[in-house]
C-alpha positions in Angstrom: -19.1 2.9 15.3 -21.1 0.3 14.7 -19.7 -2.4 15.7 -18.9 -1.1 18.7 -22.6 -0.7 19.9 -23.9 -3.5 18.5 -21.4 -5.0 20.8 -22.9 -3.1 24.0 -26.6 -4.1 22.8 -25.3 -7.7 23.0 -24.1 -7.3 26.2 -27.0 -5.9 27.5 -29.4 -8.7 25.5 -26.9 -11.1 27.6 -27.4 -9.6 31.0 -31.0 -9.1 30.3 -31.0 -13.3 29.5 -29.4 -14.0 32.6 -31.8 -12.1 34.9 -34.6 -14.1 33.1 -32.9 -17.2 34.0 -32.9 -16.1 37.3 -36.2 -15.7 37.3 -37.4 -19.0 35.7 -38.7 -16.9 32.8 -39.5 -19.5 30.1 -39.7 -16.9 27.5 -35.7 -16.9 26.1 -35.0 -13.2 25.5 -33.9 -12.1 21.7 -29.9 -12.9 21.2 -30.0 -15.4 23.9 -27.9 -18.2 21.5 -24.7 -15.9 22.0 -24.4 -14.9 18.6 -24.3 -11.4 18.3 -26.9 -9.4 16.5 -25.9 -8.2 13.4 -25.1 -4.4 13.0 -27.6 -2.1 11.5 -27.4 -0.6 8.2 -24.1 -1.4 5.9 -20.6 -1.3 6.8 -18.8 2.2 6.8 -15.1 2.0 5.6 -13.0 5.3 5.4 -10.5 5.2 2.1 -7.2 7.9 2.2 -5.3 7.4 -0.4 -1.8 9.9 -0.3 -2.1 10.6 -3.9 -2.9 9.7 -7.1 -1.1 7.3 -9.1 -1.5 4.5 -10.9 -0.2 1.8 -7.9 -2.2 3.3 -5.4 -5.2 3.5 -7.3 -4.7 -0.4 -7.8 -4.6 -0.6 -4.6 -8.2 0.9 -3.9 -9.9 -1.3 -6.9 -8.3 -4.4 -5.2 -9.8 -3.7 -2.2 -13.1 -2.8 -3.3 -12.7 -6.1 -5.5 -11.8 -8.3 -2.9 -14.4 -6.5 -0.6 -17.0 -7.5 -3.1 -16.2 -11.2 -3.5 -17.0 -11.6 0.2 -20.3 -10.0 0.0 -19.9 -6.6 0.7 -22.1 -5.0 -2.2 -24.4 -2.7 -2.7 -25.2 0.5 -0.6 -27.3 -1.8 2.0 -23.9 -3.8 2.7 -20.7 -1.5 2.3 -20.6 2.4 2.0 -17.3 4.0 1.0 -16.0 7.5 2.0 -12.7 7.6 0.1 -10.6 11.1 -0.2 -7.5 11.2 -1.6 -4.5 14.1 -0.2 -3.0 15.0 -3.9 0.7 14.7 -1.8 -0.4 17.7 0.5 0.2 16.8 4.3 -2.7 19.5 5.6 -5.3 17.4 3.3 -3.8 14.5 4.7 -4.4 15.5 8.4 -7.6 16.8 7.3 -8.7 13.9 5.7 -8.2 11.5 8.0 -9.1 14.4 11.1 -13.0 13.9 9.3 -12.4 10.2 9.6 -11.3 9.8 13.3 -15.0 12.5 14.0 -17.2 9.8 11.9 -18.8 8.1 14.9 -20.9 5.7 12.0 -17.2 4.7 10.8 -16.3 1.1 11.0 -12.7 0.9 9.4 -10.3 3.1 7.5 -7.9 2.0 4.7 -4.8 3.8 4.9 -3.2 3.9 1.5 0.6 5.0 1.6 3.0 5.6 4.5 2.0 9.2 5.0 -1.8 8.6 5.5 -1.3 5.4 7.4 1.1 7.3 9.8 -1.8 10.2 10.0 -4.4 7.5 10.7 -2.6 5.8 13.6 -2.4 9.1 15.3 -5.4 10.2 14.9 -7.7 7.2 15.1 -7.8 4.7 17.8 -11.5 3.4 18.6 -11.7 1.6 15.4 -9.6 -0.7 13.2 -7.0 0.6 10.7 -5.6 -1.3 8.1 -3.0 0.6 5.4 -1.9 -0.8 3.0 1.5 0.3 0.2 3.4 0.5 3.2 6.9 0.1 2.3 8.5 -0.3 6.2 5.8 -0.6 9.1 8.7 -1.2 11.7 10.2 2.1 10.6 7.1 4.1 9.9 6.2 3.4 13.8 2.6 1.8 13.0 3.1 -1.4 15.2 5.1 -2.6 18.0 6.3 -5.8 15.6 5.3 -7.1 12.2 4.1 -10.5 14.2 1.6 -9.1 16.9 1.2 -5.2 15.5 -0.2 -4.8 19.6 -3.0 -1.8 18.7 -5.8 -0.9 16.2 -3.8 -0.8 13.5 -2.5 -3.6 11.2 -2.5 -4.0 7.6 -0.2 -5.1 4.3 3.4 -4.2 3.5 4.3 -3.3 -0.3 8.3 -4.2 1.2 9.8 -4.4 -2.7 12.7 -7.0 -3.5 15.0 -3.8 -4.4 18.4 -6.5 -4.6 16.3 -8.6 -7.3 15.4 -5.1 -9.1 19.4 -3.9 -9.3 20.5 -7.9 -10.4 17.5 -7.5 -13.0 19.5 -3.9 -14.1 22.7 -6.1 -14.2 21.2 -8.4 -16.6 19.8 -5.7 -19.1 23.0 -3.4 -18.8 26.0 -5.8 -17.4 28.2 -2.7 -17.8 26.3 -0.5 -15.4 28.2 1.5 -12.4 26.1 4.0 -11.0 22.6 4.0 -10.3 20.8 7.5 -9.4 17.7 7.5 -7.5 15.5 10.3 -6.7 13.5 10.6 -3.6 11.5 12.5 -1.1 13.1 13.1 1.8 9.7 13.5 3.4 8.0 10.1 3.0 10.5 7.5 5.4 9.4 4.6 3.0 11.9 6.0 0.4 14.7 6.6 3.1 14.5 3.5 4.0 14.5 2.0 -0.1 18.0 4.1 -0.3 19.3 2.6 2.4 18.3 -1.1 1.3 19.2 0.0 -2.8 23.2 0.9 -1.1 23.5 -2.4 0.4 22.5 -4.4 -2.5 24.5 -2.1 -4.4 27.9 -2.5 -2.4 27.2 -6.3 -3.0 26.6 -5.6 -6.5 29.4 -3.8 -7.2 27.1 -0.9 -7.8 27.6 2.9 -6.5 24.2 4.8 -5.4 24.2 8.1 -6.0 20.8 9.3 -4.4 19.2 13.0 -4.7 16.0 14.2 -2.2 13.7 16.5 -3.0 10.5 18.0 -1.3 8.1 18.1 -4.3 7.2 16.1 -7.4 7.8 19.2 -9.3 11.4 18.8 -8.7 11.5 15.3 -10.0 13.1 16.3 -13.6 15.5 18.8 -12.8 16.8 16.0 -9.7 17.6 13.5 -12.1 18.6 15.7 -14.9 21.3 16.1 -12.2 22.5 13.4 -11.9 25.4 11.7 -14.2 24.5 7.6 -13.6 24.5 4.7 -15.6 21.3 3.7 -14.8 18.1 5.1 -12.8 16.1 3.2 -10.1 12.7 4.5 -8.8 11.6 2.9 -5.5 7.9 3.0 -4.0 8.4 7.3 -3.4 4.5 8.8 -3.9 6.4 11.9 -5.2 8.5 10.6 -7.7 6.6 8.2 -9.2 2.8 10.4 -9.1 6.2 12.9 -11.4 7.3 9.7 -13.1 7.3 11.1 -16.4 9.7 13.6 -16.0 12.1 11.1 -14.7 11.9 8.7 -17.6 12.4 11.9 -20.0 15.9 12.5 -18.3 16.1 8.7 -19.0 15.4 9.1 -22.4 17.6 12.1 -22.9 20.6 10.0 -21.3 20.1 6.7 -22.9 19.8 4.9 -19.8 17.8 2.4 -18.4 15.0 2.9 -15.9 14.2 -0.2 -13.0 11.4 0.7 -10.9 9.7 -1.1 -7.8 6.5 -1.5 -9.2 5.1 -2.8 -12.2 2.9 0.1 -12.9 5.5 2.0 -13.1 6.9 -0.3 -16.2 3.3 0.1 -18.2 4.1 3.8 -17.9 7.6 3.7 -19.8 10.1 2.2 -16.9 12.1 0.1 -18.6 11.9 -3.3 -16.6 11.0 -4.7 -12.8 10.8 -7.1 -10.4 7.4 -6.2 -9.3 4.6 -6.6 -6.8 0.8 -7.0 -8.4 -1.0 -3.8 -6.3 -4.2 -5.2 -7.5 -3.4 -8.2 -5.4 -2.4 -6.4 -2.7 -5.4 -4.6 -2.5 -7.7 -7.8 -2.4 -4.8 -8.9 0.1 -6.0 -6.1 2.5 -9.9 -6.6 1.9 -9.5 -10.0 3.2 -8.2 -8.9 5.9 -10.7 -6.3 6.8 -13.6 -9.0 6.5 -12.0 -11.0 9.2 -11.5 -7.7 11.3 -15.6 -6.7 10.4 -16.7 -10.7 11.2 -15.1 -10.2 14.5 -13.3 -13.0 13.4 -9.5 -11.0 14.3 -8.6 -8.1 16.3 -6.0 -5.8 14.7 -3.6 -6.2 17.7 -2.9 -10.0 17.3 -3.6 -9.7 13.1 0.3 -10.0 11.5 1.1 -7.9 8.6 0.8 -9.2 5.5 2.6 -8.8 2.2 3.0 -10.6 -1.3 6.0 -12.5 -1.5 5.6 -13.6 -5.4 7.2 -11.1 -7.4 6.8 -11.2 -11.4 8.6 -9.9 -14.1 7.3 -6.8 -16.1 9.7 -5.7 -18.9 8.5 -2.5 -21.5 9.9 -3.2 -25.0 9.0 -0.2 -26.5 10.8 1.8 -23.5 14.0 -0.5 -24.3 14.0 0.8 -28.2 14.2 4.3 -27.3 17.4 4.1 -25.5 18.6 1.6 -27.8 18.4 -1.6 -25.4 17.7 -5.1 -26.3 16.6 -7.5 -23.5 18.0 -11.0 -23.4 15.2 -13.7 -24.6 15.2 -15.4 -21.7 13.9 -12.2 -19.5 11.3 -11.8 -22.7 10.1 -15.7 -21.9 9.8 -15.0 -18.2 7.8 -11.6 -18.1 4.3 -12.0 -17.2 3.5 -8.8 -18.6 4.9 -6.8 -22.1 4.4 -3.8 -22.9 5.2 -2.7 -26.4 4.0 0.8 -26.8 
């Protein structure tokens, strides 16, 4: 750690100053202006990422974006050690168990509920920021979303799931029954059911909702289950399986709203979506103000992106024989046709 001992040198250049003082030493000892010295060698940052999948991995490129424009390039400024768990919880303990041992580490990235949950557990001498995570309250990473009150902070990927089922009303007006598959192991997705029945009631919408423990159940959980409509929140195991869903939804004819608009580009049929990119560079930004010294985690809010935009997939419309309205087509930022 770093930071944490060029801390202790500057305390001791400070107490060293003093005694000179004392003395009537003319000579003003090194660090004497109050500024502390600067750390030696680059920046360490620890990346776990859950698993792979296309939002997550947006995630990491904004961050090593955003990391970049203040600075931090090049092996003599930033050094990365990023592992991702593939889903498993023993490589996710492991993972971020090699983290919390790295006594040259300055900060970790926590990508995903899972990891972040590993990393505020395990680590506690250094700063953790996570970032995709859907509920921090409920995942028990800080005391409040205002003043998170330990080393661990970050950025919130909290999706605007009643937008999402009013956009399914506007594609599919006659829509009933939306089925969502999730993983009754990640408490981001619990929690995205429980917001998704509570829209719904006010939607006139019935949620019929079906957990599994493994991606590879994915297709055979939604094959399963008779609904007008699908609706895939921010679930690590579902959509890293996505495909599998949205060949149920083909099969059936039935639309697909997800929470992210990756998941559109991949063959979801529409969203009201967060940029993950953006959130990425979100969470770098913070991180410089944590590695400046310029913030401590405890008092550091979480952050999250409160402009949502409109990603709509034509091509995934045709196969299930579903026109959007023009005036969705004019308001997408992003199209995609094949």
């Amino acid at each position: 750690m770093k930071l944490f001992k060029s801390a202790q040198i500057a305390a001791g250049l400070a107490a060293t100053a003093l005694v000179l003082s004392a003395c009537g030493g003319s000579t003003p000892a090194p660090g004497a202006s109050g500024s502390a010295p600067a750390a030696e060698g680059p920046v360490v940052i620890g990346i776990g990422q859950y698993v792979s999948h296309p939002s997550l991995d947006a995630v990491v490129t904004g961050f090593k974006k955003g990391m970049a424009d203040a600075g931090y390039t090049g092996d003599d400024k930033v050094k990365y050690d990023f592992a991702n768990a593939q889903a498993d919880q023993a490589n996710n303990t492991a993972m971020i168990g090699k983290f919390a041992a790295d006594k040259d580490m300055d900060l970790v990235l926590a990508v995903a509920t899972p990891t972040a949950q590993a990393a505020a557990q395990a680590i506690t001498t250094i700063p953790v920021l996570f970032s995709a995570v859907t509920d921090p309250l409920a995942a028990k990473l800080v005391k409040s979303l205002e003043a998170p009150g330990g080393n661990v902070t970050g950025t919130s990927d909290k999706n605007p799931v009643k937008e999402q089922l009013e956009l399914l009303k506007k594609i599919k007006p006659e829509a009933k029954t939306v089925g969502i598959v999730y993983s009754s192991g990640e408490v981001n997705s619990q929690v995205q059911v429980e917001w998704a029945k509570e829209a719904g009631a006010e939607l006139g919408l019935t949620i019929e909702a079906k957990a599994i423990s493994a991606s590879s159940e994915v297709q055979q959980a939604a094959a399963g289950l008779n609904v007008d409509a699908f609706y895939v929140p921010t679930d690590n195991a579902v959509v890293s399986a996505l495909e599998g869903l949205l060949q149920v939804s083909q099969d059936k004819k039935i639309p697909v709203i997800s929470a992210d608009g990756e998941s559109v580009k991949r063959g979801a049929t529409a969203t009201y979506g967060l940029n993950y990119e953006k959130l990425g560079e979100q969470t770098a930004a913070m991180a410089v103000k944590l590695l400046k010294g310029e913030a401590k985690p405890e008092t550091m809010p979480v952050e999250t992106i409160t402009k949502v935009e409109l990603y709509v997939n034509t091509a995934a419309a045709e196969k299930i024989g579903l026109t959007f309205p023009a005036d969705l087509l004019s308001e997408a930022v992003e199209t995609y046709t094949k």
